[in-house]
N, C-alpha and C positions, 0 to 999 in steps of 0.2 A: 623629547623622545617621541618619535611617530608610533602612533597607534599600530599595530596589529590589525591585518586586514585579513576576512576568513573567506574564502569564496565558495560555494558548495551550489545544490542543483535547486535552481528554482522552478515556478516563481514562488511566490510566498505561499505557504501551508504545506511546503512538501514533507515527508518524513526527514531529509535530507535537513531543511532548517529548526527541524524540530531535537534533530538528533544535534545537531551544533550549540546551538543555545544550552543545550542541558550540559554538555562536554564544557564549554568554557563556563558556566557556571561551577560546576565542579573543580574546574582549575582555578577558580579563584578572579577570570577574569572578566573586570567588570567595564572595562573601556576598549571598544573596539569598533571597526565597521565590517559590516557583514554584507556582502555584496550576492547577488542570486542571480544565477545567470542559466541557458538554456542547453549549454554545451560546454561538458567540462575538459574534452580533451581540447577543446580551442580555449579554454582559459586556464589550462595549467602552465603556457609562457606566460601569464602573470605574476608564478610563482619565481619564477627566475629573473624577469625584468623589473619590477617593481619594489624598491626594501619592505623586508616587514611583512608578507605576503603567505598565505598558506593555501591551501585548499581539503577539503574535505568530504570525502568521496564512497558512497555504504560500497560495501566487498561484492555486493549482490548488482553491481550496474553492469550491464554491460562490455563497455568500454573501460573497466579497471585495468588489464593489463595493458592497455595502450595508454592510459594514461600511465602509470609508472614507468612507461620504455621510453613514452614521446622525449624527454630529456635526462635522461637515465644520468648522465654524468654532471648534472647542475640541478636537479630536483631529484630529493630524496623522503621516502616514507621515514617519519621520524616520532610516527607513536600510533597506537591502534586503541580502540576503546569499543565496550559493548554496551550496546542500546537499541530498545527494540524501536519496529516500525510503529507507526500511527493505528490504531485499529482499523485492517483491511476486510474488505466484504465483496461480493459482487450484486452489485444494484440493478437493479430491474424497473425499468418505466412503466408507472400504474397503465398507462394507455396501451399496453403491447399485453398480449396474454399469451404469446409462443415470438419468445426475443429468437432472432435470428442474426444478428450483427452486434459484433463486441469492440469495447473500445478497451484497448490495455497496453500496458506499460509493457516493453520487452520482457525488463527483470523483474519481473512478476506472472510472467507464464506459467510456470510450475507448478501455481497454484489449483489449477483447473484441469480438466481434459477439453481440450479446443477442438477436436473434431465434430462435435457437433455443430459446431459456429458455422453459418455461412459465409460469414463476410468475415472480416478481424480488420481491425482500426491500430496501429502503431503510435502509440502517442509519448510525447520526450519525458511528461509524471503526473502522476493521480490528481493535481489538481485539473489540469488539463482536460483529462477523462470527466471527469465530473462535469465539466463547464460542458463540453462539447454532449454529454448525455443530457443534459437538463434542456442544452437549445434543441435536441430529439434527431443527432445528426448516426447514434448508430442507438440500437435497441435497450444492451446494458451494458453495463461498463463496472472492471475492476477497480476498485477505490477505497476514498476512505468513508466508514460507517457513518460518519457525523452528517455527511449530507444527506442521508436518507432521514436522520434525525428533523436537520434546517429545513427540508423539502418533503415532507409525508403524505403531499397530497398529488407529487407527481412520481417519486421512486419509492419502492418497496425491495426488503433484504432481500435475496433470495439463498448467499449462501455467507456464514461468515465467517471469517477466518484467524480473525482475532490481530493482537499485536505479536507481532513475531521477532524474536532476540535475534538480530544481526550484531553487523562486525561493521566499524569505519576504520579508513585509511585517512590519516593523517599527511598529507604531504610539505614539507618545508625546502630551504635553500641552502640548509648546510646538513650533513652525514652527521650521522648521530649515531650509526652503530661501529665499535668500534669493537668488533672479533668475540663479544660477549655475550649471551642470551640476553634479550631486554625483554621483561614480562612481569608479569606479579607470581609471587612465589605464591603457590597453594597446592601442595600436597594432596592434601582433603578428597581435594575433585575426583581422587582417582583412590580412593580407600571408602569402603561403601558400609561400614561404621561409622565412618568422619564425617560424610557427603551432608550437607546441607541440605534438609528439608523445605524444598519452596511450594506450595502450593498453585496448581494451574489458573489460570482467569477460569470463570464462568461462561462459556459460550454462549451468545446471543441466538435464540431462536431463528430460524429463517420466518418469513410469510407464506401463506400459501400462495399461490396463482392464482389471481381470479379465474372462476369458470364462465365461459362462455355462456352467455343469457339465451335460455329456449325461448325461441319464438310462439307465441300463441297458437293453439291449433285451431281450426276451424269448428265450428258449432258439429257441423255432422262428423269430424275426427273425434271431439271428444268422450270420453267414456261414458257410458249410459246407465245410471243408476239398474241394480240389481231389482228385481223386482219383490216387492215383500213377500217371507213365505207365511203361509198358516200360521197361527199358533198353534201349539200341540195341544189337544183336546185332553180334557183332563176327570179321569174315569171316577 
């Protein structure tokens, strides 16, 4: 029996692999190869040429409805699942005290207001971002918090935005819905007696921004001691 091969968005550390691993864990499966590539509407013809072949794609990419259309009638969505992303933040380089160029993922715009940016950097995923911030090729970059964590002595938080609950698309080579809802039955969700009680993360602090270091004044700039007064004579 051939293995089960998973394809989803690299390279390694994306939320994308992090989100698959916890999925087939869940499903029980514990033999497979997982493959991480840089472009998933060019590797969803794997899912049709290849036996045994899947891919798995968060609802927040870009390119999802192109990936589901690119072979609409031989690849089909054939299960969806929630899991959040990795803890996102936007990192700031200790050595820049007014960042002016950002590196970020498309499907992660939303997270910010980008007009103040001067420059904006397009990158294919947060690992990406990170690597290309750390060589100091754009000021800060949206990612994941851990590397402010691994690197504390060259990036600092500035703002953070925690692990956020997405949706993935499952893609396979055979049609699995057949005329029927396919979901998890739960009521609950939508009765506000019933509704499950979950408690929020804890939001990580930001850092401040270094201030700018005053320059020394000059001896005759400096301020000149007050001159003592009297004591008050005492009758």
């Amino acid at each position: 029996m051939t293995k089960p091969t998973f394809i989803t968005l690299g390279p390694s550390g994306t939320c994308h692999e992090n989100a698959v691993r916890h999925y087939l864990e869940f499903q029980g499966i514990a033999s497979f190869e997982l493959e991480l590539v840089t472009d998933l509407l060019a590797a969803v013809v794997e899912v049709r040429e290849r036996p045994n072949t899947f891919l798995v794609q968060c609802s927040a990419h870009v390119q999802v409805h192109l990936v589901t259309e690119r072979y609409h009638e031989d690849v089909f969505v054939i299960d969806t699942f929630i899991y959040p992303t990795k803890e996102l933040a936007l990192l700031v380089r200790r050595d820049v005290s007014e960042p002016k160029s950002l590196g970020i993922v498309s499907a992660t715009r939303g997270y910010l207001d980008l007009t103040p940016w001067h420059t904006i950097v397009d990158e294919p995923s947060k690992p990406v971002v990170a690597a290309h911030l750390l060589e100091g090729r754009y000021d800060a970059g949206l990612t994941h918090v851990h590397h402010a964590d691994e690197h504390p002595d060259l990036l600092r938080l500035e703002a953070y935005y925690g692990a956020v609950d997405t949706t993935w698309v499952v893609y396979g080579p055979y049609k699995r819905f057949d005329g029927a809802v396919i979901g998890q039955r739960a009521p609950e969700l939508f009765d506000e007696q019933a509704r499950p009680a979950v408690r929020p993360a804890v939001p990580r602090q930001p850092e401040r921004a270094p201030q700018p270091t005053a320059r020394p004044r000059s001896a005759s700039a400096r301020p000149q001691p007050a001159p003592a007064q009297p004591e008050p004579s005492v009758s």
